[in-house]
VEXDREN-2710 file (C-alpha; in Angstrom, 1 decimal):
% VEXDREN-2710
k/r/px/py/pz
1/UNK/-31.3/18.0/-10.4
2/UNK/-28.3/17.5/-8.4
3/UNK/-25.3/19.2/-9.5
4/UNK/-22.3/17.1/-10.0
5/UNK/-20.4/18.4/-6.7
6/UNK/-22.8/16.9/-4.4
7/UNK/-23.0/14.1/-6.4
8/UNK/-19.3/13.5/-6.0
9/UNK/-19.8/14.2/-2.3
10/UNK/-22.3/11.6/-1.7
11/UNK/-20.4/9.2/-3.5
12/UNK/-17.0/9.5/-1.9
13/UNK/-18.9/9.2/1.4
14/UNK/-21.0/6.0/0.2
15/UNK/-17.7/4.9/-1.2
16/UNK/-15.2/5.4/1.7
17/UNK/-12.4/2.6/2.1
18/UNK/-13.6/1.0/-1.0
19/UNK/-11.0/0.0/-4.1
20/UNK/-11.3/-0.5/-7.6
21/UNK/-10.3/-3.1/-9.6
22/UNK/-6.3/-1.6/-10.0
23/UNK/-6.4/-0.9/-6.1
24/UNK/-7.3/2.7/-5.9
25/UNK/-9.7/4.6/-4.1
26/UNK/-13.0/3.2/-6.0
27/UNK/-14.1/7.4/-6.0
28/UNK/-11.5/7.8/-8.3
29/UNK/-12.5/4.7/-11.1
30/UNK/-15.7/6.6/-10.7
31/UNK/-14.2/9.9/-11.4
32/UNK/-12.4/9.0/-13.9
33/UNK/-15.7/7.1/-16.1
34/UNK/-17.1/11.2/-15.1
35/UNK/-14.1/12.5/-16.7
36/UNK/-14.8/10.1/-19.9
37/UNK/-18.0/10.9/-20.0
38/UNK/-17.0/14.9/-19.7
39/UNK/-14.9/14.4/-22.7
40/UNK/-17.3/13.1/-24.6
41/UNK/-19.9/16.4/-24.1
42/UNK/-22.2/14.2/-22.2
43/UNK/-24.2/16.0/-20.0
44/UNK/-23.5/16.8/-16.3
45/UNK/-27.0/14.5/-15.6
46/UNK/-25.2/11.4/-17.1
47/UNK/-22.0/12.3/-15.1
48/UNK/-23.9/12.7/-11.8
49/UNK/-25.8/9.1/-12.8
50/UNK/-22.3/7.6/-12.9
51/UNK/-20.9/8.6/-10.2
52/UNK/-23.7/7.5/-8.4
53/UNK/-24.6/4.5/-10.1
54/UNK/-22.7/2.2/-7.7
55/UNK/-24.2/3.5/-4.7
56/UNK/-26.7/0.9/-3.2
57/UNK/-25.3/-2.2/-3.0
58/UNK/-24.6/-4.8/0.0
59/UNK/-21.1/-3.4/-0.1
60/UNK/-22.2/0.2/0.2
61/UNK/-24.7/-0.9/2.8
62/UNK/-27.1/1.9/1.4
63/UNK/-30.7/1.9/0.8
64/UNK/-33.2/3.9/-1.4
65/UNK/-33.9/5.8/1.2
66/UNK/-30.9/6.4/2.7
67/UNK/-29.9/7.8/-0.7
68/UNK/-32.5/10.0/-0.9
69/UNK/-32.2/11.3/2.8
70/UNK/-28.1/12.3/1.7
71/UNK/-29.9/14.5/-0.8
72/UNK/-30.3/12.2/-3.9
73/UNK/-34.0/12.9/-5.8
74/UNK/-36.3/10.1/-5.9
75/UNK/-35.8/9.2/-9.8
76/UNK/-32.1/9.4/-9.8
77/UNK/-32.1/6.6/-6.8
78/UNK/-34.9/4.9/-9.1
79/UNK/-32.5/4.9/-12.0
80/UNK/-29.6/3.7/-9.6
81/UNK/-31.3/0.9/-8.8
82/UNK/-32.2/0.0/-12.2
83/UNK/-28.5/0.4/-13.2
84/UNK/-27.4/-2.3/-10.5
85/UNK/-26.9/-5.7/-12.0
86/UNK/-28.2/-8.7/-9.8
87/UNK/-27.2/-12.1/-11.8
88/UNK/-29.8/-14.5/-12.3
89/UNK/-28.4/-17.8/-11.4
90/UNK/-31.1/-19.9/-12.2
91/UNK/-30.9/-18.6/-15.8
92/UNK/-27.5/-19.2/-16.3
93/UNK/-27.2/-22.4/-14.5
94/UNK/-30.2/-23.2/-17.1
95/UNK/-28.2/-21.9/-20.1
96/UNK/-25.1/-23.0/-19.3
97/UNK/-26.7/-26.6/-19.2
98/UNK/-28.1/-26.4/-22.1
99/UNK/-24.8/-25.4/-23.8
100/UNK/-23.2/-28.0/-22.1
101/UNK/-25.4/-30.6/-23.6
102/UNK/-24.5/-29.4/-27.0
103/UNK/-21.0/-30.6/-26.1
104/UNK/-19.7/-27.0/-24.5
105/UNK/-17.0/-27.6/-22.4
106/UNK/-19.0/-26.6/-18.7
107/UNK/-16.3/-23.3/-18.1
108/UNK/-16.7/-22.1/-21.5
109/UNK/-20.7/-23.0/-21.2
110/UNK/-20.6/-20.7/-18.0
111/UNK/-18.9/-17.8/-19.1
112/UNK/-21.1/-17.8/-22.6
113/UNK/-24.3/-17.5/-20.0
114/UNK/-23.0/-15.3/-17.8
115/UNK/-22.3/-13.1/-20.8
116/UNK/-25.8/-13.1/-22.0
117/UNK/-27.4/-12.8/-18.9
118/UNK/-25.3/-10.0/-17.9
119/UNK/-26.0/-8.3/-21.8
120/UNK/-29.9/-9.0/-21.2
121/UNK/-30.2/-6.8/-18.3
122/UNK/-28.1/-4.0/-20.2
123/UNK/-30.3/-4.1/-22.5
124/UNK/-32.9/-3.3/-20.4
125/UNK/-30.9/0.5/-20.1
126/UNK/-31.8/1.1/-23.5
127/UNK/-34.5/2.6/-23.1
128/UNK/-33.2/5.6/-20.9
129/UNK/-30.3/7.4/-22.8
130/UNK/-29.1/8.8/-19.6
131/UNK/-28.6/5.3/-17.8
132/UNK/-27.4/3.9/-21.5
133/UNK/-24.6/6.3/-21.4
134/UNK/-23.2/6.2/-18.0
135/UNK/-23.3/2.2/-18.0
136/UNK/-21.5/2.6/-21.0
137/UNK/-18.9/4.8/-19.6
138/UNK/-18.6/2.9/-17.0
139/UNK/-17.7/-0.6/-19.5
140/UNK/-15.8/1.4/-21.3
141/UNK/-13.5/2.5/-18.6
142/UNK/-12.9/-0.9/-16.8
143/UNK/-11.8/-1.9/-20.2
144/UNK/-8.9/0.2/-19.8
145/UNK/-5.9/-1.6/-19.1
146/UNK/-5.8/0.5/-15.5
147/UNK/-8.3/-1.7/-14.3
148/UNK/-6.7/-5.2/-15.3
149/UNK/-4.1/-6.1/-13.7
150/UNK/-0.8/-7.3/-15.5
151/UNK/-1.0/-10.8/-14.4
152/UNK/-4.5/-11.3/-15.3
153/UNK/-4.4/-9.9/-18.8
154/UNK/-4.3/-13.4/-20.0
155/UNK/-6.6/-14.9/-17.5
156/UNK/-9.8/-16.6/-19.1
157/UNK/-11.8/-14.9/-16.9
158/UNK/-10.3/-11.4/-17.7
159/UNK/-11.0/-12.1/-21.5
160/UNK/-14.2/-13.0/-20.8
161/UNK/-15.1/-9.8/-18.8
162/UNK/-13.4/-7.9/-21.2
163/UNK/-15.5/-10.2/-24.0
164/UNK/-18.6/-9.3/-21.7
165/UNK/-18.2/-5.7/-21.4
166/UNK/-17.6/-5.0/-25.8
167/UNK/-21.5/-6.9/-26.3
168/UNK/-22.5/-4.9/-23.7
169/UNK/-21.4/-1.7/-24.9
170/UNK/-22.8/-2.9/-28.6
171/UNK/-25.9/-3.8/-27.1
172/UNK/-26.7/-0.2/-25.7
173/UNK/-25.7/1.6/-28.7
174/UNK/-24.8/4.7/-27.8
END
């Protein structure tokens, strides 16, 4: 397994120039959801997951492989990869239509299926405690009022991530 050290390595190379959601370095939202999940006596397996767990994306530029070439084993990129959410448009633009015939206003219809779709693939992390915890960790921390900024805090859209985030977490269960 890969100790937590080179995790953090990898990831504050992967994650160079990149900011978080207050404006920081983005290695240190992701530090601080493996200083949550220290807290808690998670293990350092979920803690390296987290850290990690933002790693291949079009912003990182990374693949698969060139995560496991940096040194990261096969399974943890595997579970990397499922821990990346890809919204499903076509889904929601179907759901939110749906809503909208019942007479949902069309924002209110969007955010509602943008909610569940985003809940349905966390529930698909149920099934591995590992990933559970660290996407948990990882909700759990951007709801901290860090990561929203004052003038958003009464935003529709920052009560609806926020919304999104709490079924989330009660979704996963952990």
């Amino acid at each position: 397994m890969l100790s937590y050290q080179d995790a953090y390595k990898i990831a504050e190379s992967v994650h160079q120039g990149q900011q978080d959601k207050a404006g920081g370095p983005y290695i240190d939202f992701l530090q601080n959801v493996a200083d949550y999940l220290k807290n808690k006596g998670e293990s350092e397996d979920v803690q390296v997951l987290a850290i990690l767990q933002d790693s291949i994306t079009s912003a990182t530029k990374k693949t698969p492989d060139d995560m496991i070439k940096m040194g990261v084993p096969a399974d943890m990129v595997d579970l990397i990869q499922k821990m990346t959410y890809h919204k499903n448009q076509a889904w929601i633009d179907e759901y939110s239509c749906h809503l909208m015939e019942k007479g949902v206003p069309a924002e209110d219809a969007t955010y509602d299926a943008r909610e569940k779709d985003f809940v349905r693939f966390v529930e698909t992390l149920k099934d591995n405690p590992t990933a559970a915890k660290a996407k948990s960790a990882i909700l759990n921390v951007l709801m901290d009022d860090k990561y929203i900024h004052r003038q958003e805090r009464r935003e529709l859209k920052t009560k609806f991530r926020l919304k999104k985030y709490k079924a989330a977490i009660q979704a996963l269960g952990v």
